[in-house]
N, C-alpha and C positions, 0 to 999 in steps of 0.2 A: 538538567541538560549538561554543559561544563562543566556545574559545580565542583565536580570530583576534581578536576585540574587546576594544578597551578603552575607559577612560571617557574618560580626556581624553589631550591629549597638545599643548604648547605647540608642538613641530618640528615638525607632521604634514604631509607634504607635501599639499596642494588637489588634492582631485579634483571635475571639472566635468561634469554630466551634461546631454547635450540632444539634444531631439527635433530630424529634419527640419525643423518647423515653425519652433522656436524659435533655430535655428543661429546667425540672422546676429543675434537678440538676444543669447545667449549670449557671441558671440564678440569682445563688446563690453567685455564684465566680466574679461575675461584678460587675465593679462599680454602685454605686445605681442609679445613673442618668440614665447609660444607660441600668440596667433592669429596671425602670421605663419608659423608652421610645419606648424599644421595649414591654412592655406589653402596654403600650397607641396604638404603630400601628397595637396589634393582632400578633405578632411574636410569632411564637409559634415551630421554627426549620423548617418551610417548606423549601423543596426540593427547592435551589436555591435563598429562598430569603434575600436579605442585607442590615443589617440595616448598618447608619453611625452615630453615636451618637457624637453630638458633646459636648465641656465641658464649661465651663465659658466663655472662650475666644470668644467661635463658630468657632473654629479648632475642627477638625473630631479627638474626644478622644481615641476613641474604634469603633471596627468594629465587626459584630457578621455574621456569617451566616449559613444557612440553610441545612444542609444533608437529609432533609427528614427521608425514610428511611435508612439512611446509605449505598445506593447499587451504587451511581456512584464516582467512586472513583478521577474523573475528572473535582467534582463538582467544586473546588478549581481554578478551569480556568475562571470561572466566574470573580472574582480577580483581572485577569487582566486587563479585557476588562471594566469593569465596575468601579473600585475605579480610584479616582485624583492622583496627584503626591502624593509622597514620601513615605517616609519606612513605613513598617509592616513588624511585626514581630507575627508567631503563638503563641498564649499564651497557647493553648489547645488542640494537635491534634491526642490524644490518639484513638479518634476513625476511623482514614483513616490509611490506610498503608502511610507512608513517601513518599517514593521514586516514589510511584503513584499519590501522592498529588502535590510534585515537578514537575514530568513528565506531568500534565494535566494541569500546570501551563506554565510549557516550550512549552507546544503543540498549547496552545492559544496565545500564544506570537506572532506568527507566522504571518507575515504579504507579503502579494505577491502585490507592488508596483511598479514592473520593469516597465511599461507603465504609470504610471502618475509621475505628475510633482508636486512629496508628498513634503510636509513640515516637516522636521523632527526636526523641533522648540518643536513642542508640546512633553513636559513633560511627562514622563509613570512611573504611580508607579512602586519599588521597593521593594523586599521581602528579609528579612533575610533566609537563608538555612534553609528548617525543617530538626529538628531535627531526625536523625538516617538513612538519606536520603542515597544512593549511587551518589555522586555527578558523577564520571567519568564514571558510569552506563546511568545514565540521558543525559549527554553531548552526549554522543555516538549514542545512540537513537536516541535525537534530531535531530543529523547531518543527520543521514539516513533518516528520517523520512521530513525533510526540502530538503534533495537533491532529495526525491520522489517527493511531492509536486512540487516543483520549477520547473522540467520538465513536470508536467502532465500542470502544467498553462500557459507554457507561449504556444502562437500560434502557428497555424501548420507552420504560413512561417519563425518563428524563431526557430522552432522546428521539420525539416525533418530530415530525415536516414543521411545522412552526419553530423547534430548538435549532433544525438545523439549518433552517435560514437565519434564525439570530447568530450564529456561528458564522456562518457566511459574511451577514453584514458586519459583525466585528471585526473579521480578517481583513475585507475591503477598507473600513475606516483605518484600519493600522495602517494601509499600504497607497491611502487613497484612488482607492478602487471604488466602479458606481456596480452599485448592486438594486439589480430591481428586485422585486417580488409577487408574480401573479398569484391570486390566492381565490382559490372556492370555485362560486361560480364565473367568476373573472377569468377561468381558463377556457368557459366554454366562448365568451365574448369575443377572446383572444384566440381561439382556433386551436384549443391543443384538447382536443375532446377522448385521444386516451387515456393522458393524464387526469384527467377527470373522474372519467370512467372507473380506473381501477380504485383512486381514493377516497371515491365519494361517500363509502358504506363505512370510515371513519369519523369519529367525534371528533378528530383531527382534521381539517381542510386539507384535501391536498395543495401545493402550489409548485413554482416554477422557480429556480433562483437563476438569476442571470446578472452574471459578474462580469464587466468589463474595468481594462487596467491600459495603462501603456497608450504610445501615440498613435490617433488614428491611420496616419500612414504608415506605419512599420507592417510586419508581415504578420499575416492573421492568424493565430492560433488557437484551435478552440480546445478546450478539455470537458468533456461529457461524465457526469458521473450519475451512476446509478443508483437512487437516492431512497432507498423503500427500507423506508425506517422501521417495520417491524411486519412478517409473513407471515399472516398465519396459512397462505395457501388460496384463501379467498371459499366461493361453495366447494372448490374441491380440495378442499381442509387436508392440511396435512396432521399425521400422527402427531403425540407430546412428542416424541424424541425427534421429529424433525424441526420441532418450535423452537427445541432449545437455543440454539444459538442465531436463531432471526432477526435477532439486536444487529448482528452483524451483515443485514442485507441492504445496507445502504452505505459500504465500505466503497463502493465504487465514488459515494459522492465524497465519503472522508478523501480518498488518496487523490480526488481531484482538486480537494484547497489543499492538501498538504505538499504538494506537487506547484500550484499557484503558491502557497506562500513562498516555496524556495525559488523562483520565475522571478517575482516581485522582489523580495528581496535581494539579490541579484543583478536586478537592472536591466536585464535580457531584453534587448531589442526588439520587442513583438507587443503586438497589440494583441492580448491576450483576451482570451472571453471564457466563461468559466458557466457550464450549466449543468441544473441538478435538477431531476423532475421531483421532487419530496414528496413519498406518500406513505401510506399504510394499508397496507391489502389486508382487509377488515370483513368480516361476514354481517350483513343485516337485512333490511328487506328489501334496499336497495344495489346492491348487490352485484354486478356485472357477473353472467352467468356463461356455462360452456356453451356452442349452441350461438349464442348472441352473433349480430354482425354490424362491428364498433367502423366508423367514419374516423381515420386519421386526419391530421394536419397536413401532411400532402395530398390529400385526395382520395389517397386510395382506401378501398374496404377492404376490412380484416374480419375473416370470421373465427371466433374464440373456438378453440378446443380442450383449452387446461387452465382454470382462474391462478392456476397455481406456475403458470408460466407469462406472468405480469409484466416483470422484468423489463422482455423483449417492449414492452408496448410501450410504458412509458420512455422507454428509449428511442423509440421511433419517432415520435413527436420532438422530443429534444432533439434527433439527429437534424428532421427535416429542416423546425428551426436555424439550426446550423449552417447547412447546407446552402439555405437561401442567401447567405451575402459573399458563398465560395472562397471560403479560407485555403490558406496554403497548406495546411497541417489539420488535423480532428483525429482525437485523438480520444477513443470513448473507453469507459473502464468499468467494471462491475461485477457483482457475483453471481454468474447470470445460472450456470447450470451445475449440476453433477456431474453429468458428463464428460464435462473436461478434469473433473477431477477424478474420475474413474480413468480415463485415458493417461493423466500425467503425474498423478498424487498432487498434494497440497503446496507442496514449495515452485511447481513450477506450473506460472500464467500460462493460458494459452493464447497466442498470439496470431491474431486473424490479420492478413495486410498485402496487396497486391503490389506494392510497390518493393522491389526486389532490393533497392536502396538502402532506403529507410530501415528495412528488416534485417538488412547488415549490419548496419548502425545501433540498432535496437540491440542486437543480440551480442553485437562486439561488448556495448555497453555494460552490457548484464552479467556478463562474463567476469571481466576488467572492475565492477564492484560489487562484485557478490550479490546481485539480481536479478537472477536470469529472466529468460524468456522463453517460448519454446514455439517456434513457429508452425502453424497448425493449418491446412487447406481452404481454401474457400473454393469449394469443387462444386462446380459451377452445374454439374449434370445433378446433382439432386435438388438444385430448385425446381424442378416438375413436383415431389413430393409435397412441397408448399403451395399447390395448387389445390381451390375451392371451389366449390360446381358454383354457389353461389354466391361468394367472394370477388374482389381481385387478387386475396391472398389469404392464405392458409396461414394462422400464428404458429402452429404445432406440424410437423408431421403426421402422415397417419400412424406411424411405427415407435419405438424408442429409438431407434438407432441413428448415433451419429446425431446426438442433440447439440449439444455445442458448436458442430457445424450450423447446423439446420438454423441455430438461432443467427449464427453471424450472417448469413446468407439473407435470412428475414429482415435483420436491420441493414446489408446493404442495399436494401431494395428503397430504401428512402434517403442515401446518401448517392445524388448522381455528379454535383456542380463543383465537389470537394478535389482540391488536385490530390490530394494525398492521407487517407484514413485508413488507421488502423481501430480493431477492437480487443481488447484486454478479458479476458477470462477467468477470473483471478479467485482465491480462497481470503487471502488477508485476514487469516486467525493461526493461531501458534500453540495445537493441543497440547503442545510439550516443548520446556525451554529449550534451549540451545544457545550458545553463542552467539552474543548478538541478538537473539530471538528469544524475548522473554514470554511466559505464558499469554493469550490470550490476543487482543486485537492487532495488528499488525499492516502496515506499507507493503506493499507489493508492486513492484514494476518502478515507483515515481523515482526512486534514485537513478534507476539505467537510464529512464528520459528524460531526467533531470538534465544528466550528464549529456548527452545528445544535443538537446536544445542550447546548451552553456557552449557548444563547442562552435553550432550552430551560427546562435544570434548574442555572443558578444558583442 
């Protein structure tokens, strides 16, 4: 996480950061060698690129690089992946917010190794703290943002509903949070007979995790994650290429402790509750089948159309749950369809939420640190389509269209007592680096509402 920082450091070598704009002022304040070497290779502040100017010696003098136009605040990640050993220090960094410079420096630090047999010989430069930074703001982030991460990558066989309740109870113990765990057939006892349903046809129990934190009388906050530890689709199997990455269908429940850990951490005034339905949508001769018509926890029947549209279900039991003690805030997260990622591509959540507020808030957030959101309809004239002749509710549409709708429509159908819920539509995997965004498992949304709720219930 910080390791790469330190506080001070007398030798550190200068790094120079500058926009397009600011270039030929920048190139003013350098040593003459190395604005003689960056105008010999054409440097001229582009977006990401780094020079290393070495001095008499042929030791790296000075380091200069590239903001472009000034608009990724995470370009500073670059930094760490790409310079040699040893210190640096910013000589220049008037034009990036600090503690976004720091934070997109901490975020590429980030390395997911648990499966190989890494060498940790090799030497990784080090940065002196920028200046006006929020160090114990940064730290806190990271942690959440590395314990999302860490669960969305590792495999489904080291990563089922049983790992990620012991995950769960270990965050709670750090944070003295109570964590229950409904497990097997304990869910049908306990009335959450979706969740049942869809995990039952695993060697894996399904269960329930329910994390409570903070003083009973502060304001109720609940976070829902969607907890389905590996997809294979269920009978209506999906192809190898859509398996591949099903490790990552239970990212909803990662960004919900990674999101609690920085809450708790923090101190936030809320009596926080944290639930995750943990399953594995498994094919065998038990089986929840298309066709079926499955009894929820609030009452209502649902008749199945797609075993491969799970998701919504175990969500719905978690919502109702929720629901039932009327929080002021619910706030559910998941990877629930494709369709919102054919609608918005990968980087940007889709954001389901009627309260016109909040969705301010939400998206100033996302803006402001580089997480957005992108708020999405809940249009109310196609819940007829989610109508069952012999139902009270249709899981599926009859059509494709407008699935990620259709789903958040379906699960508002069992949130009514909640003052204020949103639903998170999210990808939270990073086919290809970037700044800030190293390959593979990924946070999505929890820094903007991070940031919300700290503004909130300090």
């Amino acid at each position: 996480m910080t390791k790469i920082f330190k506080t001070r450091s007398d030798r550190a070598i200068p790094i120079f950061l500058s926009s397009q704009d600011k270039w030929k002022e920048i190139s003013k304040t350098l040593p003459k060698s190395a604005a003689a070497y960056a105008a010999a290779v054409g440097f001229k502040g582009q977006s990401g690129k780094l020079i290393m100017a070495a001095g008499s010696s042929g030791a790296i003098e000075t380091v200069i690089l590239g903001l472009g136009a000034g608009d990724n605040p995470f370009i500073c990640g670059t930094l760490v992946t790409s310079l040699p050993s040893g210190t640096y220090a910013f000589a220049d960094q008037t034009e990036l917010d600090p503690t976004l410079m720091a934070l997109g420096m901490g975020l590429d630090s980030y390395v997911f190794d648990q499966y190989l047999d890494a060498d940790d010989s090799t030497q990784k430069p080090n940065f002196v703290w920028p200046k006006g930074c929020d160090r114990t703001e940064i730290t806190e982030i990271l942690k959440g943002v590395f314990l999302t991460r860490d669960l969305i990558n590792v495999p489904a066989n080291d990563m089922g509903p049983n790992n990620l309740a012991d995950a769960a109870s270990k965050l709670g113990e750090e944070f003295g949070a109570k964590v229950a765990i409904t497990k097997g057939e304990q869910l049908l006892a306990q009335n959450f007979p979706l969740i049942h349903a869809v995990g039952r046809a695993s060697t894996q129990a399904p269960c329930l995790i329910d994390m409570t934190w903070g003083k009973a009388n502060a304001p109720k906050v609940t976070i829902i994650g969607k907890g389905v530890c590996y997809d294979t689709g269920g009978l209506s199997i999906k192809p190898t290429a859509g398996m591949l990455l099903m490790k990552k269908d239970m990212a909803g429940g990662a960004n919900a402790l990674g999101l609690a850990s920085m809450i708790m951490a923090r101190k936030l005034n809320v009596r926080l509750r944290v639930i995750i339905p943990a399953v594995e949508n498994s094919i065998s001769g038990n089986s929840f089948r298309p066709g079926d018509v499955l009894r929820s926890r609030k009452g209502l029947s649902v008749e199945i159309g797609n075993t491969d549209a799970e998701g919504r279900l175990v969500l719905a039991d978690a919502l109702a749950l929720a629901d039932e003690e009327s929080p002021e805030l619910m706030i559910d997260m998941a990877t629930l369809t494709g369709a919102a990622r054919v609608a918005l591509g990968v980087e940007l959540p889709a954001f389901y939420c009627d309260d016109d507020s909040f969705v301010a808030e939400v998206s100033e957030a996302g803006l402001k640190v580089a997480d957005p959101v992108w708020r999405m309809p809940l249009w109310k004239p196609y819940l007829e389509q989610l109508s069952s002749k012999i139902a009270d509710v249709s899981q599926i549409a009859a059509g494709p269209l407008a699935d990620s709708v259709m789903a958040a429509l379906f699960l508002q159908e069992f949130v009514k007592e909640t003052k204020v819920w949103a639903h998170i539509d999210l990808m939270s995997w990073n086919a290809a680096a970037k700044p800030g965004r190293p390959f593979g498992g990924d946070s999505q949304t929890i820094r903007a509402l991070y940031d919300v709720l700290k503004r909130r219930y300090t």
